[in-house]
C-alpha positions, -999 to +999 in steps of 0.1 A: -421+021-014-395+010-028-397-002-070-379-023-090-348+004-102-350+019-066-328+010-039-339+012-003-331+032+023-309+006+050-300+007+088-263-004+092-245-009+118-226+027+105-261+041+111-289+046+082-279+056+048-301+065+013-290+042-017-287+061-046-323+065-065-324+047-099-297+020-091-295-009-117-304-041-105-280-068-117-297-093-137-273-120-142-249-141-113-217-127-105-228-083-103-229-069-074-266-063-055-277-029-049-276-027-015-234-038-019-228-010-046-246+015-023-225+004+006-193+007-014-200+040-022-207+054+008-180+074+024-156+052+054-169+056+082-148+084+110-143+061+136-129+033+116-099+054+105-070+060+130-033+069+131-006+047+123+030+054+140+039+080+115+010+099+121-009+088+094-048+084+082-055+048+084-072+019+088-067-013+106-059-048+084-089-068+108-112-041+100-108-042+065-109-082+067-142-082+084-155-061+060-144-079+033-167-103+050-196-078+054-198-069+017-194-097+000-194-126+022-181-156+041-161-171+011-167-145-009-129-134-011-097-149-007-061-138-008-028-154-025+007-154-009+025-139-043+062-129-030+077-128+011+114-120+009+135-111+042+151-077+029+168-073+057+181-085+093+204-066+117+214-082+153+228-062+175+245-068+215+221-059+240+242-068+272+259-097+283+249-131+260+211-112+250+210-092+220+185-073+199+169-083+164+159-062+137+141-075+103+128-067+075+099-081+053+088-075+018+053-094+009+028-091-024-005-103-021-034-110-048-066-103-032-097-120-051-133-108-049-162-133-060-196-131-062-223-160-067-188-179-074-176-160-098-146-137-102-155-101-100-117-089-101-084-095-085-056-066-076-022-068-064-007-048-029+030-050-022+047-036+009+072-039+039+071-047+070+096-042+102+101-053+132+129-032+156+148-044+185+130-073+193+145-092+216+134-131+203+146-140+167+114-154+164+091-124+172+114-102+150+108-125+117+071-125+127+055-090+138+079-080+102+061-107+082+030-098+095+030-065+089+043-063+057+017-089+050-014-070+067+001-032+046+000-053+016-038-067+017-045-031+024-029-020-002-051-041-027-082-037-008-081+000-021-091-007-051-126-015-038-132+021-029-137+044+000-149+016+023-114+001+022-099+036+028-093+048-006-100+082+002-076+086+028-047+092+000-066+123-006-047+137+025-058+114+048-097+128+042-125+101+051-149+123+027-153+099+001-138+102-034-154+078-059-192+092-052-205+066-081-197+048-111-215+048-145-218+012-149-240+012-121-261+042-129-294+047-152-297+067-180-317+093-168-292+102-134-272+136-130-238+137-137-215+123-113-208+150-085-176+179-089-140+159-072-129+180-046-096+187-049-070+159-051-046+165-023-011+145-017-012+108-002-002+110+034+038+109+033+042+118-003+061+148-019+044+172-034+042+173-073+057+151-098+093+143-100+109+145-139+130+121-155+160+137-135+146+138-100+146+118-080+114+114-058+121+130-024+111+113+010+092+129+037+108+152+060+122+134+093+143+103+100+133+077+072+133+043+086+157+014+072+127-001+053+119+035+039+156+037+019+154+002+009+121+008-008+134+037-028+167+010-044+150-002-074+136+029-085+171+047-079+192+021-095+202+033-127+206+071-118+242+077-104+228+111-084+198+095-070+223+069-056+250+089-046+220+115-027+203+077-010+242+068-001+245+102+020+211+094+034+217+062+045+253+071+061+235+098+083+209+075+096+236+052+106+220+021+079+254+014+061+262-016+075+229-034+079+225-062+058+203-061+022+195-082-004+208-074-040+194-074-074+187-107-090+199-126-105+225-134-079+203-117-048+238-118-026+234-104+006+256-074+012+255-041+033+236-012+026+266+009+021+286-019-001+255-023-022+251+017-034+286+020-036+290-007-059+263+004-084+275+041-079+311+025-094+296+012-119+272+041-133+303+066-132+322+037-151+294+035-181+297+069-174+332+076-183+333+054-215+309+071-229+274+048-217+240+064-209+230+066-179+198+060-176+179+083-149+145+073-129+109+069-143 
């Protein structure tokens, strides 16, 4: 029988699990309930997790919405439009009076958790979506709007756990990560479990780049979106430019269209933008500036 500091054992519609013995009850609005800390930190179930285009681990933006619903509620979340900028948009002739449409979306979202009404925490995703060759203006603008908005929920909804596909940046493994949390633990429970070993995210490099490296990208043909996102981080380093400007040229992105840095934000090519700021770093350079190299 279950007691008051016991959780017990539930049938989901994952199949049964055992809540961890000795769970705190909350005693005041706004903690979670048992029975949502034990589901959080149960590992994500195998056949929610799937493969995107790239061939990697992940997990579909409806899934994780409904359950956002299942853990904490209808109203108990909400999400907040914080930035969508067009990045990009290429059109090129496809025949006779039809053409094709590329675009590019970049979206931040603020995803809000309550519970009882009251905050339990917010976090922040950001990411970008495409759409390629589409052949309506119109659905080009919006399968890229949506998808950069749908990454970028995900994105945030990480921070939630292994439910919300956490552990898949652990190599793409569904074997969870987080195990517990002490907050949520009594005194007299065992340590928290041994980590198994913390593998790349999916589509990273492997190890750390320094000050003077810049971060390299995954093996294969980026995609337009891919080289855009790597900009900011590259901008005041004259070789990681110059090495993004030869990248860019072989994969044929020079003269699609990009947004530069504020204040202005003046749209510009791809190629005009790098070779612009690659000017003007071997300028500083050459009078005797710093140059200052990535983070």
């Amino acid at each position: 029988m279950a007691t008051a500091n016991e959780a017990p054992a539930t049938n989901t519609a994952e199949g049964p699990t055992q809540h961890a013995q000795n769970q705190l009850v909350p005693a005041q609005p706004g903690q979670l309930r048992p029975s949502q800390i034990g589901f959080l930190l149960r590992g994500i179930d195998r056949k929610r997790v799937g493969e995107d285009p790239k061939g990697f681990a992940h997990v579909e933006a409806w899934d994780i919405r409904r359950h956002l619903i299942r853990v904490f509620g209808f109203g108990g979340f909400s999400t907040d439009l914080l930035e969508m900028t067009l990045v990009g948009e290429r059109t090129v002739p496809n025949g006779p009076d039809r053409f094709k449409y590329t675009v590019v979306y970049r979206v931040a979202v603020k995803l809000t958790v309550m519970v009882d009404g009251i905050e339990l925490g917010h976090w922040h995703g950001v990411a970008t979506g495409a759409a390629t060759n589409q052949p309506s203006l119109a659905d080009a603008h919006d399968l890229a709007l949506k998808s950069a908005d749908s990454q970028a929920l995900k994105r945030a909804a990480t921070n939630l756990g292994d439910q919300f596909g956490l552990s898949l940046y652990n190599g793409g493994s569904p074997d969870p990560v987080v195990h517990n949390a002490l907050p949520y633990m009594a005194p007299q429970e065992p340590a928290l479990p041994e980590d198994p070993p913390v593998l790349p995210e999916p589509g990273s490099p492997v190890g750390q780049p320094t000050d003077s490296e810049p971060t390299a990208a995954k093996t294969g043909r980026p995609t337009f979106e891919e080289l855009v996102d790597l900009v900011p981080g590259f901008w005041e380093n004259a070789l990681a430019l110059v090495q993004l400007h030869v990248r860019v040229k072989e994969n044929d992105y020079g003269a699609l269209s990009v947004q530069g840095p504020p204040p202005e934000l003046a749209w510009t090519t791809f190629d005009e933008l790098l070779s612009t700021q690659i000017a003007k770093l071997n300028e500083r350079t050459a009078q005797g500036g710093p140059e200052r190299s990535t983070a």
